[in-house]
N, C-alpha and C positions, 0 to 999 in steps of 0.2 A: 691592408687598405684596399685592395684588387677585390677582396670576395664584397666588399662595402660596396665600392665605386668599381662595377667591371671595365666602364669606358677609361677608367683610369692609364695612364701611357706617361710611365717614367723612366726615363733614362739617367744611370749615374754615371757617371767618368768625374776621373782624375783628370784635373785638366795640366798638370804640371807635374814630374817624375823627374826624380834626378837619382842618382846613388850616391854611395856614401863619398865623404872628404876626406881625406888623409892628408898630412903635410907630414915631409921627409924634417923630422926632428932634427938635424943635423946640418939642414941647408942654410945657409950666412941667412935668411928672413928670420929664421926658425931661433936660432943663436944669437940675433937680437931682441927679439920679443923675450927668450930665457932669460940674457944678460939685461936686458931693463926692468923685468920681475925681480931680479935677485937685487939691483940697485934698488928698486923701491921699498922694497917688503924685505932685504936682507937675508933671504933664504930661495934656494930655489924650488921653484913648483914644476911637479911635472903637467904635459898638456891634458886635458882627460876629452874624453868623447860625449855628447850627446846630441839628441835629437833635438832639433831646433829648425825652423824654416828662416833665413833670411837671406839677404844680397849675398850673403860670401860666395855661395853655391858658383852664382854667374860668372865670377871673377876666377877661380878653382877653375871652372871650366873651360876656361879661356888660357887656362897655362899660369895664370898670375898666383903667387904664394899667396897664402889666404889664413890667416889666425883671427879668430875673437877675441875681442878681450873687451869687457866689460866690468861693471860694477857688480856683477855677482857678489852675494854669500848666502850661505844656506838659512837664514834667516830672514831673507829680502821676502816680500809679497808682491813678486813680478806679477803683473796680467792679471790682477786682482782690486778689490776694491782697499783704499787706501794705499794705493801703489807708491813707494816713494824708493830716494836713493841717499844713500847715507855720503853727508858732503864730503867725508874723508877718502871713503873712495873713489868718490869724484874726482877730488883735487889727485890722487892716488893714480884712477886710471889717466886722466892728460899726462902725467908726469911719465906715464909708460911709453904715451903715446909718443912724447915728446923721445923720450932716452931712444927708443925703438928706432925713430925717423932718423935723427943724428947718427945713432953707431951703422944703421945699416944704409946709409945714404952718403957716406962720406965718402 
């Protein structure tokens, strides 16, 4: 675009960096988000990693334990046209949300 437009004057910057999340699988946050997965879904999941940009980062940051959990499944059409969410796991994730707050809050 420069040899088109020489007066051209573009700067790019990231304007937000952070590194990666980890959470210690083992820590009593960690071990109720596990034990409310296994109460809902009756089996346990391990946590997986991926790239994704949202609020947790800030929170992580600040010292606070931090897991996602969502309505995921590899069949969703997140961030797409026709985007929707299947009410099961709707109803599926508040139910984690709920078990999670109670065992780890008591």
């Amino acid at each position: 675009m420069k040899k088109d437009d020489p007066d051209l004057d573009i700067t790019v910057q990231i304007p937000i960096s952070y590194g990666p999340h980890y959470i210690n699988a083992e820590s009593n946050f960690a071990q109720a988000v596990k034990n409310a997965t296994k109460t809902v879904y009756g089996e346990e999941r391990a946590f997986k990693l991926f790239n994704c940009t949202t609020d947790a980062h800030w929170f992580a940051e600040k010292g606070i334990e931090t897991v996602i959990i969502g309505t995921f499944r590899e069949d969703s059409v997140i961030h797409c046209a026709n985007e929707n969410v299947h009410i099961d796991d709707l109803i599926n994730t508040t139910k984690m949300f709920a078990i999670t707050a109670l065992n780890y809050l008591k």
